[in-house]
N, C-alpha and C positions, 0 to 999 in steps of 0.2 A: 622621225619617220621610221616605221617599221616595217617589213618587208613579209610575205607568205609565199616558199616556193611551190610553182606549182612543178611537177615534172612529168614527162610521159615515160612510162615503164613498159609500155604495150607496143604492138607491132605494127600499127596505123599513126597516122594522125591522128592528134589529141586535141579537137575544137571547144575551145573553152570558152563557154557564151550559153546564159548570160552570165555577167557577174552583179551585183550590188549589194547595197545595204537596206536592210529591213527599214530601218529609220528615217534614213539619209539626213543626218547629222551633224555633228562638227570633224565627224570623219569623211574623207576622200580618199578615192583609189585611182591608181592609173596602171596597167597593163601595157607592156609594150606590143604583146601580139597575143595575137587569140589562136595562134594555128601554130601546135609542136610537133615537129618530126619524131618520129622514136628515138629516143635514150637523150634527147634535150629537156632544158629547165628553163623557166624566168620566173622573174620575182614581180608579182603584186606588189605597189608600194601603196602603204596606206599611211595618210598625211592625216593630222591630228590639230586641229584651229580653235582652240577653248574660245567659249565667248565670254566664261564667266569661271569663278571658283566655286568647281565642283566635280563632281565626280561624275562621267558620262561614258555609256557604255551603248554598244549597238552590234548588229551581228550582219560580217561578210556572208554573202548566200554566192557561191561558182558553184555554175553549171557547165556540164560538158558534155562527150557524147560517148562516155567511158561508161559501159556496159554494166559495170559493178558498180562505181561509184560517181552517179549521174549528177549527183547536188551534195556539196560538202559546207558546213558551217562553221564558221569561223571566229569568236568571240573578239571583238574589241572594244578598248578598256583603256578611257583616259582618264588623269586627272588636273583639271584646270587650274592656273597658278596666279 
C-alpha cells in the first residue's frame, strides 16, 4: 500500500471530492474524510491487487474546491508478481 498526502494550507475548508481512477483497475483507494480544516492532512491510501504478471499503471484524478488547484493527477504504477 502506498499513501498520497493530501493537506490544506489555505484558510477554509479544503472539500476533496471527487476522487478516482481514470481506469479503475487493479488499483483501489480509500480516504478517510473528504473535509480538512486548515493546516490538517490525510493520507489517500492506494491498494495495489495484480491479477496477472505485469506491468499496470493508471492515474489518481482529486478534486477539490481549492481555487488554484481544483484537479490534481496522480500517476500510479504497479508491478504484478
Amino acid at each position: 500500500m502506498e499513501k498520497v498526502k493530501v493537506s490544506n494550507v489555505g484558510t477554509g475548508n479544503l472539500v476533496i471530492a471527487p476522487v478516482s481512477l481514470k481506469h479503475n483497475t487493479v488499483f483501489s483507494w480509500v480516504l478517510p474524510t473528504n473535509s480538512l480544516p486548515p493546516g490538517a492532512s490525510a493520507n489517500i491510501e492506494i491498494s495495489y491487487s495484480p491479477i496477472a504478471y505485469a506491468l499496470d499503471s493508471d492515474e489518481l484524478s482529486i478534486g477539490s474546491n481549492d481555487p488554484n488547484n481544483s484537479l490534481v493527477l496522480v500517476p500510479v504504477i504497479g508491478a504484478g508478481s
